[in-house]
C-alpha positions as CSV (number, residue, x, y, z in Angstrom):
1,X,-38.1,-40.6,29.8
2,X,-39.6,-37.2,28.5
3,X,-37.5,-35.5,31.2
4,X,-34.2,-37.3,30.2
5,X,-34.7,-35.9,26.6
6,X,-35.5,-32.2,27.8
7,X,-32.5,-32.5,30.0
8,X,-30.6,-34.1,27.0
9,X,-31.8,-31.2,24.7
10,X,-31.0,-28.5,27.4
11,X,-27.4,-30.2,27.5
12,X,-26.6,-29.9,24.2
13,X,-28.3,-25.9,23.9
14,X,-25.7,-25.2,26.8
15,X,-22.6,-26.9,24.7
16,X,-24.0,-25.3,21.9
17,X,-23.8,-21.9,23.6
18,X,-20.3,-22.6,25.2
19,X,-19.0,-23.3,22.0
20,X,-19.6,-20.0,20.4
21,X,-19.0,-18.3,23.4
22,X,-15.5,-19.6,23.3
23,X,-15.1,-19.1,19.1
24,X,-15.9,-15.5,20.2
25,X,-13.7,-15.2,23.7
26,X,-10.9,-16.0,20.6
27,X,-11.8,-13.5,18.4
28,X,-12.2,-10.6,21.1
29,X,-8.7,-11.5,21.7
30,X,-7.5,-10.9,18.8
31,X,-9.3,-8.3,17.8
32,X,-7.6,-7.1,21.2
33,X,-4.3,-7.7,19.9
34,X,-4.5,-6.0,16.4
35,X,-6.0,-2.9,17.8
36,X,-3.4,-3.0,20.5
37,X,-0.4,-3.5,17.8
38,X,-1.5,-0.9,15.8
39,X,-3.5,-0.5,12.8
40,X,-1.4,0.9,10.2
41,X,-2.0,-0.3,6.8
42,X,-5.3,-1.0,4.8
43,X,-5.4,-4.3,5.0
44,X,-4.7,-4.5,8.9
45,X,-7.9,-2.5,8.7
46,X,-9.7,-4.9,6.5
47,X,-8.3,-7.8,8.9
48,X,-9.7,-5.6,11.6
49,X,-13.2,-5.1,10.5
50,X,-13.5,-9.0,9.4
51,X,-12.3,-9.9,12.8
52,X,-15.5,-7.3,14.2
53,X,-17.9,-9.1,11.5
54,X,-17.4,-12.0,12.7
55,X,-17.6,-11.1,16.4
56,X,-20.9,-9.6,15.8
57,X,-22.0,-13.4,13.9
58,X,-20.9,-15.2,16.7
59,X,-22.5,-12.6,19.0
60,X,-26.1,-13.4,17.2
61,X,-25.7,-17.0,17.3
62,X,-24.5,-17.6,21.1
63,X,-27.7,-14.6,22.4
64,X,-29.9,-17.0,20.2
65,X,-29.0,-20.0,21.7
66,X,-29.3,-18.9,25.0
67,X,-33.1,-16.9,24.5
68,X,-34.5,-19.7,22.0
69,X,-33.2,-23.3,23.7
70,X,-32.0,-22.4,27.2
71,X,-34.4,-19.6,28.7
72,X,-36.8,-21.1,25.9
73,X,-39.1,-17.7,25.9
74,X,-41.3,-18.8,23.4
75,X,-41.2,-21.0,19.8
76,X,-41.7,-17.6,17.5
77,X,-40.8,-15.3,19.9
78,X,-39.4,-11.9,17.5
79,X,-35.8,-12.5,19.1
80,X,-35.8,-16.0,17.1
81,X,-35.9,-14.4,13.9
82,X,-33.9,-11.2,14.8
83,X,-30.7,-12.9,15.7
84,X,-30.5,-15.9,13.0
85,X,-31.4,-12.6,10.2
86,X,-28.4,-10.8,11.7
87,X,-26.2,-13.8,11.9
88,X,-26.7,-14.8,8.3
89,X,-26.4,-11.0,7.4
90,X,-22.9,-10.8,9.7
91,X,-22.0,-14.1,7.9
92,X,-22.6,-12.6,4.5
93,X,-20.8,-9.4,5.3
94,X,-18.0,-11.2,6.8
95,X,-17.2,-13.2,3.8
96,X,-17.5,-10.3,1.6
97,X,-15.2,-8.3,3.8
98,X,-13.0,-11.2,3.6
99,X,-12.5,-10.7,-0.3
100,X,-12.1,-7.0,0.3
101,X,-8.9,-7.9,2.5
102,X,-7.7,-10.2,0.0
103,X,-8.1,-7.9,-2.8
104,X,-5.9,-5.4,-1.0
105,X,-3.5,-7.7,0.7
106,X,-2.8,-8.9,-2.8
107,X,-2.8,-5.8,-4.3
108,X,-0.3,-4.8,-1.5
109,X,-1.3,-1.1,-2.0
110,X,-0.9,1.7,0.7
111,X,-4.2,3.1,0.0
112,X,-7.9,2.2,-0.5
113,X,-9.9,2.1,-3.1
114,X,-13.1,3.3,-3.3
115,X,-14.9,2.9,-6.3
116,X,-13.8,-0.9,-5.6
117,X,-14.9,-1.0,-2.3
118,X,-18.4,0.1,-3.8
119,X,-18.1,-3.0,-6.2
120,X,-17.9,-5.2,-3.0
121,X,-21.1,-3.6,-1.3
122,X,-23.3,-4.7,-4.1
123,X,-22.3,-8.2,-3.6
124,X,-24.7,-7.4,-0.3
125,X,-27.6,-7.1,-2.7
126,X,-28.2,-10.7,-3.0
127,X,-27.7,-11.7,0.7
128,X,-30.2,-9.1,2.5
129,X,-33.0,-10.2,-0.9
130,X,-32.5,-13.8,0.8
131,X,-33.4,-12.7,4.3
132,X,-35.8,-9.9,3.2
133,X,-37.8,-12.9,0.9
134,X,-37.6,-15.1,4.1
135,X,-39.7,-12.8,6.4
136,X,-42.8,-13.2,3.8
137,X,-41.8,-17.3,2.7
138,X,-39.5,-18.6,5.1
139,X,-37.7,-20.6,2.5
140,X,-34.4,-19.4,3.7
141,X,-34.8,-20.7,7.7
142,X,-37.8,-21.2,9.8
143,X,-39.1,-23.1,13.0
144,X,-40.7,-26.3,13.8
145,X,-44.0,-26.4,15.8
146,X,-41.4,-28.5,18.1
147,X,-39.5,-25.2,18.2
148,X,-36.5,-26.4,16.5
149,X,-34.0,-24.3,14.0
150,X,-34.4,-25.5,10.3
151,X,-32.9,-24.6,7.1
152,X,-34.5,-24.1,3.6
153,X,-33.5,-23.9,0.1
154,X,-32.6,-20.2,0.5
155,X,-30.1,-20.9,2.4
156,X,-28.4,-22.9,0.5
157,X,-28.3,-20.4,-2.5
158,X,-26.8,-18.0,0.5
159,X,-24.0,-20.7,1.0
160,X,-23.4,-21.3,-2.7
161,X,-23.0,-17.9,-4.0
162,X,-20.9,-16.9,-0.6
163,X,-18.9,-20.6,-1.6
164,X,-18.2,-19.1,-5.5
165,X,-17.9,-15.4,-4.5
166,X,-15.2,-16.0,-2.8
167,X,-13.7,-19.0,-4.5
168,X,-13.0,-16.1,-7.1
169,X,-11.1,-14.2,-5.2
170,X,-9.1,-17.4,-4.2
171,X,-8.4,-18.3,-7.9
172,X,-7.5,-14.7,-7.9
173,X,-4.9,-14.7,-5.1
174,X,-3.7,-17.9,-5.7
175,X,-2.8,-16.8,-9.4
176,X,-1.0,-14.0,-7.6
177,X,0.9,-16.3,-5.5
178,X,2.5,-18.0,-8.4
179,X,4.3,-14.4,-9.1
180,X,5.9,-14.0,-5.9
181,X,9.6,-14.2,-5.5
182,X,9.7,-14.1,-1.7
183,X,8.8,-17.4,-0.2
184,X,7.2,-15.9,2.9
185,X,5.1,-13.6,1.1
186,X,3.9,-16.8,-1.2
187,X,3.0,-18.9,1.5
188,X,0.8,-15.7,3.3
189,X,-1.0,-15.4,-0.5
190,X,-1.6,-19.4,0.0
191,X,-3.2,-18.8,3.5
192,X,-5.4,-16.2,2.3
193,X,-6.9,-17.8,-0.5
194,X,-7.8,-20.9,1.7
195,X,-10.6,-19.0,3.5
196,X,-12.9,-20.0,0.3
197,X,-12.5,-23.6,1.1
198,X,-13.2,-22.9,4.7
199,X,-16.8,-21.1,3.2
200,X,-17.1,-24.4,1.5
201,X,-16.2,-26.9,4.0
202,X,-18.9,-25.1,6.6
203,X,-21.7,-25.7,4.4
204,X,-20.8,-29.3,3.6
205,X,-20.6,-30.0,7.0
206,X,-23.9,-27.9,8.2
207,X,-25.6,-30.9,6.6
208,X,-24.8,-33.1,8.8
209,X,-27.1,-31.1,11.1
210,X,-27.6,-28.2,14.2
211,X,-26.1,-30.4,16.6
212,X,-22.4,-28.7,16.2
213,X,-21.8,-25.1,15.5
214,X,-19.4,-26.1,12.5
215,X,-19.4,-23.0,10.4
216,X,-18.5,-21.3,13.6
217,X,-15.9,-23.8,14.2
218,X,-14.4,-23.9,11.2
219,X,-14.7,-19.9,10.5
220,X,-12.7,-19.3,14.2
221,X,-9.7,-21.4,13.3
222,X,-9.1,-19.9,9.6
223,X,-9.4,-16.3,11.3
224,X,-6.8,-17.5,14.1
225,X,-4.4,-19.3,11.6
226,X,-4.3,-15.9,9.4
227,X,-4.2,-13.8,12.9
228,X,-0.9,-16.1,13.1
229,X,0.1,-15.8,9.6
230,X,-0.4,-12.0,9.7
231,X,1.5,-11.2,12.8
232,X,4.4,-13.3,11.2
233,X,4.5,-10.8,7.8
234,X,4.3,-7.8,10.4
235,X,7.2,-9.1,12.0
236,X,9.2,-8.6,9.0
237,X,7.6,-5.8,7.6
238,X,8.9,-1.9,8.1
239,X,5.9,0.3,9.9
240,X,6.4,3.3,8.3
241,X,6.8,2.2,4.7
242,X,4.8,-1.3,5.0
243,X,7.6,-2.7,2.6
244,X,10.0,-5.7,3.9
245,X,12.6,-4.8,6.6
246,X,16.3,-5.2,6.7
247,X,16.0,-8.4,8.4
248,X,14.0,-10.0,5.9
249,X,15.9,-8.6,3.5
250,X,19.2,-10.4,4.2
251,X,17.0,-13.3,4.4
252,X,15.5,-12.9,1.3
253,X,18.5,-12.6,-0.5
254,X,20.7,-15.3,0.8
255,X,17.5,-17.5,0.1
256,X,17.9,-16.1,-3.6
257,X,21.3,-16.1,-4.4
258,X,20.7,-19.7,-4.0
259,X,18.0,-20.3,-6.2
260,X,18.2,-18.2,-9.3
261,X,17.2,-18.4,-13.3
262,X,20.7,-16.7,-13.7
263,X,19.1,-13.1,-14.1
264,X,18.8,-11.6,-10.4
265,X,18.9,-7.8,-10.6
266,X,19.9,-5.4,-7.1
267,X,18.5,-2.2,-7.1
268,X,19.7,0.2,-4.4
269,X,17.6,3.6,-4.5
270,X,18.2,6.5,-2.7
271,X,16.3,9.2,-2.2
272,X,18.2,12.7,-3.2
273,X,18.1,15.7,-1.0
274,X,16.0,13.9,1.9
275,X,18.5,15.7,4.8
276,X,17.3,18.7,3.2
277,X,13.5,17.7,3.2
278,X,14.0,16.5,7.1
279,X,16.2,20.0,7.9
280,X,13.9,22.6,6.3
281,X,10.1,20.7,6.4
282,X,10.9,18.5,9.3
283,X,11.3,14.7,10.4
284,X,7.6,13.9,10.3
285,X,7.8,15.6,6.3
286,X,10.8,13.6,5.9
287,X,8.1,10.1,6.8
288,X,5.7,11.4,4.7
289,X,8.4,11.0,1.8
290,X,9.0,7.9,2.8
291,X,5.7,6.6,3.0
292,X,5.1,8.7,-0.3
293,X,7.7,7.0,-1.8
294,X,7.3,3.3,-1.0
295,X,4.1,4.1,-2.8
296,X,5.5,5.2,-5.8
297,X,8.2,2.6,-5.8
298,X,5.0,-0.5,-5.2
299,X,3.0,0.7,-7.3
300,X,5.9,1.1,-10.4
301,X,6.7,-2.8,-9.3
302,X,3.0,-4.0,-8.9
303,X,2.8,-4.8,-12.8
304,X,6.2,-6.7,-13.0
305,X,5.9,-10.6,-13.1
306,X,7.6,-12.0,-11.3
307,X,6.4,-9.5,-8.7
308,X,9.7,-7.9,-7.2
309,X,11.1,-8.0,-4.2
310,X,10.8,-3.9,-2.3
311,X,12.2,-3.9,1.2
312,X,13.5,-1.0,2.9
313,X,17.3,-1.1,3.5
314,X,17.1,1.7,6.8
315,X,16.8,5.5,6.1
316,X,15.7,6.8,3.2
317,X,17.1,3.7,1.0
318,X,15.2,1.1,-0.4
319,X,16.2,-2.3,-2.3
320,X,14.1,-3.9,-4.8
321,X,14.9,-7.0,-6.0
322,X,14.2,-8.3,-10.0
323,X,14.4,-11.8,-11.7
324,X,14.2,-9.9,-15.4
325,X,16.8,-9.1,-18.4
326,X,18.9,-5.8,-18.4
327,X,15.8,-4.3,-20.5
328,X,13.3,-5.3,-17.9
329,X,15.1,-3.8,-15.4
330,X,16.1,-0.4,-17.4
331,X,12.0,0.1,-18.3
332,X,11.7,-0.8,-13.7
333,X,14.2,2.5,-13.3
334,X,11.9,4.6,-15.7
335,X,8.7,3.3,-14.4
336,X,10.1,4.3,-10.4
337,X,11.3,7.6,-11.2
338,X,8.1,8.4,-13.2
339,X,5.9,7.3,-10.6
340,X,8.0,9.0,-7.7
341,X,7.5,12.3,-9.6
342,X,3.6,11.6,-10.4
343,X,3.2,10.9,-6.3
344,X,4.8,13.7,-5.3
345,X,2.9,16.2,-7.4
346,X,1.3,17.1,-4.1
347,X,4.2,17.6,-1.7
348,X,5.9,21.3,-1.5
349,X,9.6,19.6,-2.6
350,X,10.4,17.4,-5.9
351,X,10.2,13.5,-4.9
352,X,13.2,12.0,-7.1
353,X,15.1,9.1,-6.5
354,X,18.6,8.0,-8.0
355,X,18.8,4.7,-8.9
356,X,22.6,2.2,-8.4
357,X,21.7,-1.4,-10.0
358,X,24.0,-4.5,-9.9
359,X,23.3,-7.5,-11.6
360,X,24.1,-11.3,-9.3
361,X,27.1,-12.6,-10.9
362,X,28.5,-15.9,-9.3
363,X,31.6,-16.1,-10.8
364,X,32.8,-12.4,-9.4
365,X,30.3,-12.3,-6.1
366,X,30.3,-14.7,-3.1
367,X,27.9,-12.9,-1.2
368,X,25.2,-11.1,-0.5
369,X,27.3,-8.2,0.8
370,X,29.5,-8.4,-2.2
371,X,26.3,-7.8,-4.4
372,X,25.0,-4.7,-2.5
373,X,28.3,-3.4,-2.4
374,X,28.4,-3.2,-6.2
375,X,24.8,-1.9,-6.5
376,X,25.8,0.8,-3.7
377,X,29.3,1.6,-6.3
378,X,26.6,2.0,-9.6
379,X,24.6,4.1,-6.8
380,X,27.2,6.9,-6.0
381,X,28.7,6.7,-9.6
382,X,25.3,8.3,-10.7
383,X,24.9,10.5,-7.7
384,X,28.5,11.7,-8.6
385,X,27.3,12.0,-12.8
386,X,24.4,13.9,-11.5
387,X,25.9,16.4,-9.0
388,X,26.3,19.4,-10.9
């Protein structure tokens, strides 16, 4: 009987391992695949380093399975207490990292910043107090005399504040979400902010015991559903500019002619004197403008609610999309061709942008041709006003 129940112990160690060692044969590939498509924007870097994170927890989990139940070297052997610190601290610093991503996939920003990111590491301060408190009281996990794995009260207080840390940033998000005009772009603000209830779910379910990996589990299929998610928005997002393509675009807009409050605003922007930029500085000048400009033109929409629409229409034109009145939209112009001027402060040419707007009218338009055609008339009747 004894050696039925070592065997039986042994046989769930071994499934134990396997499982984590599949969670993290799925992350390695698609921490594969992001590195392989390119890692362009700041939040594909965020996404990135969660995705290594979380590698790294299931790494400490799986090598203590297999040194603490399987070769069984000892009941307080060091290793014990090395990998389950590390795997708490990994989980910690993946959730964390998770906000990070969602506070600049939100943000939808082309840059990073800093002094925020500094904000996030001292939400690390409470997490490595937990395990540095443990190795003195072992209140936050410990060992049996029989050898086996057992929780405390400290970690619990891990998994609530991980829980409400980033439950904020889901409330956050989720908020954001209800702002959006693009559909697509909604539903990937939805995904996001579900990784909270994932954090949540994981610790209800780690009561029920160490006999499944659940936090594991449950952590592998939020990071593959976003993985999904992501690649989806790539698909329809420009490279360069990290704005909407054309495709999307035409999607966008047939989707919105349709469903309207009756003041949907076209803005067709060009930007002037970019042959001349590409001739004398250069086609890899002439990105930089572009990227310098998308910029500029995001970060004059970001505080507009509803958030509009910025895709990029192929070249150096871009199309922004607005559910606002006539003065909404006029104070939108100003605010783009102020910030297009303040961004490109730094570059050796003037960053200006001429601006052709037409406003969705039903009764005169039938499609979504008809209303970029209008836009591109307003567009060359102020490139004409402006020529001398």
């Amino acid at each position: 009987m004894a050696d039925t129940g070592l065997k039986g112990t042994l046989m769930d160690a071994i499934l134990y391992a396997e499982i984590y060692a599949i969670c993290l044969v799925v992350v390695a590939v698609l921490l594969f695949w992001t590195a392989r498509n390119g890692i362009y924007a700041t939040n594909e870097r965020w996404m990135f380093r969660v995705l290594l994170v979380f590698a790294v927890n299931f790494i400490s989990n799986f090598l203590f399975t297999l040194f603490h139940s399987i070769l069984a070297v000892g009941d307080e052997f060091l290793l014990d207490y090395i990998f389950k610190s590390l795997y708490h601290l990994s989980l910690a610093v993946g959730v964390i990292f998770w906000c990070v991503y969602a506070e600049v996939d939100m943000a939808g920003s082309g840059g990073e910043n800093r002094g925020r990111n500094n904000v996030f590491l001292l939400a690390l301060i409470l997490p490595v107090t937990l395990l540095i408190v443990n190795i003195f009281t072992r209140k936050m996990f410990c060992f049996s005399d029989s050898g086996a794995y057992v929780r405390g009260i400290l970690y619990h207080v891990e998994m609530i504040y991980l829980t409400l840390y980033a439950g904020t940033f889901s409330v956050r998000v989720l908020k954001r979400s209800a702002h959006e005009i693009d559909p697509a772009r909604k539903s990937h603000l939805w995904l996001v902010s579900s990784f909270s209830l994932c954090v949540l779910v994981a610790w209800l379910l780690s009561f029920v015991g160490e006999a499944f990996p659940v936090i594991c589990v449950v952590v592998m299929v939020e990071l593959l559903f976003l993985f999904m998610g992501t690649t989806m928005r790539q698909i329809s997002m420009d490279k360069l500019t990290q704005t909407n393509n054309r495709q999307n675009l035409m999607g966008f807009l047939n989707y919105k002619i349709k469903n309207n409050g009756g003041d949907l605003h076209l803005l067709l922007l060009d930007l002037d004197y970019f042959k001349v930029i590409n001739d004398r500085f250069g086609h890899l000048e002439g990105d930089r403008a572009l990227v310098c400009f998308s910029s500029a033109l995001k970060t004059a929409c970001g505080p507009y609610l509803p958030r509009p629409y910025v895709a990029r229409y192929g070249g150096d034109e871009f199309i922004v999309v607005i559910e606002a009145d006539k003065d909404a939209v006029e104070r939108l112009c100003a605010d783009i061709r102020a910030n297009a001027a303040r961004f490109g402060e730094e570059l050796p040419y003037d960053l200006r942008v001429s601006i052709g707007v037409a406003k969705w009218d039903p009764a005169a338009m039938t499609t979504v041709k008809n209303l970029i055609d209008a836009a591109d008339k307003d567009l060359y009747r102020v490139k004409a006003e402006r020529k001398p």
